[in-house]
C-alpha positions in Angstrom: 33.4 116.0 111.9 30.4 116.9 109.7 28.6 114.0 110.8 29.7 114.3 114.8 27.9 118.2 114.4 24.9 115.9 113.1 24.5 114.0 116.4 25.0 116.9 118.6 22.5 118.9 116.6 19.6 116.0 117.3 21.1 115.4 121.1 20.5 119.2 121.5 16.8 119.2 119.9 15.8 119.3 124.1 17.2 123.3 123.9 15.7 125.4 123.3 11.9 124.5 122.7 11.8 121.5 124.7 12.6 124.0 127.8 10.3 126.2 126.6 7.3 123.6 126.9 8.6 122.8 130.4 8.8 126.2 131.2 5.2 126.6 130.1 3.9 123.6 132.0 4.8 125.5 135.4 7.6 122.6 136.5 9.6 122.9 139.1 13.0 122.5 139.1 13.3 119.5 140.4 10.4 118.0 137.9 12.0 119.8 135.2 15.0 118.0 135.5 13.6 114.3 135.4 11.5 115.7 132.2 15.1 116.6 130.5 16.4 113.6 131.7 13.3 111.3 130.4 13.4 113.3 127.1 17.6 112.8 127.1 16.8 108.9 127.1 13.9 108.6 124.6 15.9 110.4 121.8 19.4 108.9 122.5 17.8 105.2 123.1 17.0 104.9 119.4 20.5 106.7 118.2 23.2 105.4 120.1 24.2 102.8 118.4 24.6 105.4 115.4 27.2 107.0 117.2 30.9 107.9 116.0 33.5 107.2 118.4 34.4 111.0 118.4 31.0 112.0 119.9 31.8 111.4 123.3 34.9 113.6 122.7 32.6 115.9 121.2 30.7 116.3 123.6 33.2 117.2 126.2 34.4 120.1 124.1 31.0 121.6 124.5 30.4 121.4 127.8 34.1 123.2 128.5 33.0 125.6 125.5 29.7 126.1 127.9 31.5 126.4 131.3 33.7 128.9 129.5 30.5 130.8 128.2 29.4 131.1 132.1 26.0 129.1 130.2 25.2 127.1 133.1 21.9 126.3 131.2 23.8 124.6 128.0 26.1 123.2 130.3 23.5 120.8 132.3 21.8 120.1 129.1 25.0 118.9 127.7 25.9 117.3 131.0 22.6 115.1 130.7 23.0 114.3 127.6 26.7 112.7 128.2 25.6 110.7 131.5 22.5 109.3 129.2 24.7 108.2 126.6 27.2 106.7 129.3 24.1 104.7 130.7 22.6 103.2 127.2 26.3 102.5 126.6 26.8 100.8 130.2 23.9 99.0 129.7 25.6 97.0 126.8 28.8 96.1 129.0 29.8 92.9 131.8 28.0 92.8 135.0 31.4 94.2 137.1 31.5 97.0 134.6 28.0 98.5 135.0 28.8 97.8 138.8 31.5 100.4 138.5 29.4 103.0 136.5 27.0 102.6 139.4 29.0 103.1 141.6 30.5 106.4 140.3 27.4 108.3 140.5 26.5 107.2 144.1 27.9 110.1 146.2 27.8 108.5 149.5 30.5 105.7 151.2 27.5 104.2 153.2 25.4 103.9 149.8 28.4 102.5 147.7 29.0 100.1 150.8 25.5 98.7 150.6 25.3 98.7 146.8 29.1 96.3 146.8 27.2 94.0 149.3 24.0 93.6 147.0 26.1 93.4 144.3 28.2 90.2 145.8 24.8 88.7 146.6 23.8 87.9 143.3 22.1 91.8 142.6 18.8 92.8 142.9 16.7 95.8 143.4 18.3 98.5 144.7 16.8 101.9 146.0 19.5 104.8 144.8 20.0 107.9 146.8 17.3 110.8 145.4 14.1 107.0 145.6 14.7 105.9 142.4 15.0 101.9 141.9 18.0 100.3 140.3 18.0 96.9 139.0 21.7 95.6 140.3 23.8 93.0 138.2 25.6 90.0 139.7 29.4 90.4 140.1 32.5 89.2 141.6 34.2 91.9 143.9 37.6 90.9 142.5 36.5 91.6 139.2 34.9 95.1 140.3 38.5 95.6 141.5 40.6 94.7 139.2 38.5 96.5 136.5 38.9 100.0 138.4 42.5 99.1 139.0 43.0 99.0 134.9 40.6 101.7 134.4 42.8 103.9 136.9 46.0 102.6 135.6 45.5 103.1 132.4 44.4 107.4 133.6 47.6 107.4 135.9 50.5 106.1 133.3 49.6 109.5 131.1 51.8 112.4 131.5 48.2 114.5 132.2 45.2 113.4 133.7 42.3 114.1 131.9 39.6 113.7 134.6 41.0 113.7 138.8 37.4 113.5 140.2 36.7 110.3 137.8 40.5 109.2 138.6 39.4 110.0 142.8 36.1 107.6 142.0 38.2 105.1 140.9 40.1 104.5 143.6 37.7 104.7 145.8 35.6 101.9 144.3 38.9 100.1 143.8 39.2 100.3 147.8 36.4 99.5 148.8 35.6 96.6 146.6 39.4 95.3 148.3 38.2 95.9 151.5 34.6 94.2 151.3 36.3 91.5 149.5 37.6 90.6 153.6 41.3 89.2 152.7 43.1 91.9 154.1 45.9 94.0 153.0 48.0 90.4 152.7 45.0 89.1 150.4 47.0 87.6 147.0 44.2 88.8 145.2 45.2 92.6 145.4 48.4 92.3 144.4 49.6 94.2 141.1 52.8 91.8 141.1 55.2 95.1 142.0 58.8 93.7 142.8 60.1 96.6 143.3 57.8 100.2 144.1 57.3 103.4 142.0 60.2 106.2 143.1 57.6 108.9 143.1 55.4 107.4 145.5 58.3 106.0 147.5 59.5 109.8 148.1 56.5 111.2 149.1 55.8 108.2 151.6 59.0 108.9 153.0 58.6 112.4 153.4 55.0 111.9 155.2 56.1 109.3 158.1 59.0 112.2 158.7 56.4 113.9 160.3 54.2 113.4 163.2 50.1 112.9 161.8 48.6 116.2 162.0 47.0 118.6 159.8 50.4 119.8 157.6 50.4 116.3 156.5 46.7 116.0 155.8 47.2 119.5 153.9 50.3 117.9 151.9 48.5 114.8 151.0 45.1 117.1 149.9 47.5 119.2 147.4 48.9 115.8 145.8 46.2 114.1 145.2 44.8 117.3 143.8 47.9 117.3 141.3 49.8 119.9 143.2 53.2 119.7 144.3 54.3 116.2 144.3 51.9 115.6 142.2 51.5 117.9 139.6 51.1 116.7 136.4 54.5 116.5 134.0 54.6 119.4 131.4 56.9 118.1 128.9 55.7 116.5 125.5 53.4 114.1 125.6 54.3 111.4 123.5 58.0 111.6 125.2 56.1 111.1 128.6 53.7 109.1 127.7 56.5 106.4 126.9 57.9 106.9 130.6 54.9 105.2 131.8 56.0 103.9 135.3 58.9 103.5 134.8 61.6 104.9 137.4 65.6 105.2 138.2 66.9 104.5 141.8 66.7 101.9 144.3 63.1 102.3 145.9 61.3 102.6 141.9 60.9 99.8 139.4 63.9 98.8 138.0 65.0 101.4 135.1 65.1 101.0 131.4 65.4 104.4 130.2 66.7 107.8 131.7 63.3 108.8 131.5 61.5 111.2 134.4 59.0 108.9 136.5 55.8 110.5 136.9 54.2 112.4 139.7 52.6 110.8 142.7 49.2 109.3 141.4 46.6 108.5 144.1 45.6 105.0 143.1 49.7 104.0 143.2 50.1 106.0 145.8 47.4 104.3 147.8 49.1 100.4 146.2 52.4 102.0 147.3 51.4 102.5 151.7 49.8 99.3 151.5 52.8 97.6 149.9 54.6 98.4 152.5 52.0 98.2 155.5 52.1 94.4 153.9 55.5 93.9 154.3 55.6 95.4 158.0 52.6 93.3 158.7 54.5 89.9 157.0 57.7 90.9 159.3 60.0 92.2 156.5 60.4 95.7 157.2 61.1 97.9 160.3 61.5 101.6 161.4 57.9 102.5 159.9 55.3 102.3 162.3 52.0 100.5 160.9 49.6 102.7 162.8 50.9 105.7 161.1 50.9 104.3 157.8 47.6 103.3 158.1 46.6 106.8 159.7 48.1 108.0 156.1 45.8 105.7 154.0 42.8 106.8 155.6 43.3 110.2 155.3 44.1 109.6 151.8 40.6 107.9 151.2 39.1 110.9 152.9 40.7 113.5 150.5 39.4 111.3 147.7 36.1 111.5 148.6 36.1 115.3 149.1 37.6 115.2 145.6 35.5 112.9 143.9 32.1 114.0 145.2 
């Protein structure tokens, strides 16, 4: 711990003298951030290799510690100083992994669109959303997808989840890379290997196509996805949940091992969950649902994500 309140103490060497100099060099905002920014890469460049695996954790505690301080100033110091670090340690992972990073800091469905198709074309220059230039890696869209999948998975299967506009990018960039990748919702290549599908989701789903598409179910899938309702996050111990994983009793979850609670309605398996079975209307096998519904469902979905994420 001693050594983790080292490394914040030289991350934080930018407060308070280094705003004092910018504040007596006139800046603008705007200029004054790209100077923090510039600073924020020149001192963690050379450190974070240094770095305990705690720091990152670390550093989230202060930045709560911050918001709960109403110290908006320490707050988007501290905020710089994580994305930084998540940069220099991006830079140091596989081409559909830095992809991914990218791809959760660009606000815009248009700009993530474009970025995906550079991205399949080998990379490249590419110009980001506030002029700056971005040197784009090389990278399969089924590996961009798949990596988001596990990435979202892996937040979804805990009773809690520690991040929901992270867990919201995720899926987003997990749909999109699908959907560029121009299979369709039949493509092999997008299926988890489900046999059977999560209770949870199942419920929900069937609840939803009760109704007629309007704004009460818009207004019921924006409070699940936000981890209301349906979806609100289990309160019981942890490490008792954390063992239920996905696992779920009845006839529409995955077959059931324990008498364990499922968990609440995720987005990204709620999202795997309508296309399952706009798949399986689409390949003949199921009736009664009508596939313009569901899909009116999934698209809504995406839009609440995005309100969510960005």
């Amino acid at each position: 711990m001693e050594r983790l309140s080292k490394e914040l103490s030289w991350s934080l060497r930018l407060e308070p003298r280094s705003r004092q100099q910018l504040e007596d060099m006139n800046m603008d905002e705007a200029s004054e951030e790209v100077a923090v920014e510039l600073a924020a890469q020149g001192v963690i460049g050379k450190r974070v290799d240094q770095m305990e695996s705690g720091f990152m954790m670390a550093l989230d505690y202060m930045i709560q510690l911050a918001e709960k301080d109403q110290d908006d100033q320490r707050k988007s110091l501290l905020e710089v100083i994580k994305q930084t670090v998540l940069s220099h340690l991006t830079k140091k992972c596989p081409p559909h992994v830095q992809v991914i990073g990218l791809l959760c800091r660009t606000p815009h469905k248009e700009s993530r669109h474009e970025l995906l198709r550079r991205v399949a074309a080998g990379g490249g220059v590419f110009q980001g959303e506030k002029g700056t230039k971005v040197q784009l890696p090389g990278a399969n869209l089924n590996d961009v997808a798949n990596q988001a999948d596990d990435l979202l998975e892996t937040m979804e299967t805990r009773p809690i989840v520690p991040d929901r506009k992270l867990l919201a990018r995720l899926v987003l960039i997990r749909e999109e890379a699908r959907n560029m990748m121009g299979g369709g919702i039949l493509d092999e290549r997008n299926d988890r290997g489900l046999s059977t599908l999560p209770e949870s989701e199942v419920n929900f789903l069937t609840k939803l196509v009760a109704l007629r598409p309007g704004k009460t179910v818009q207004e019921m899938i924006k409070n699940v996805m936000q981890g209301k309702d349906e979806g609100a996050d289990s309160s019981g111990n942890d490490e008792e949940d954390t063992g239920s994983r996905r696992i779920s009793s009845g006839i529409a979850g995955r077959a059931s091992v324990t008498e364990r609670k499922p968990l609440p309605v995720r987005p990204g398996m709620f999202l795997e969950t309508v296309s399952k079975v706009l798949g399986g209307i689409y390949a003949g096998n199921i009736s009664g649902i009508t596939a313009q519904h569901l899909e009116w469902v999934h698209q809504k979905t995406l839009q609440v994500l995005q309100e969510i994420a960005f």
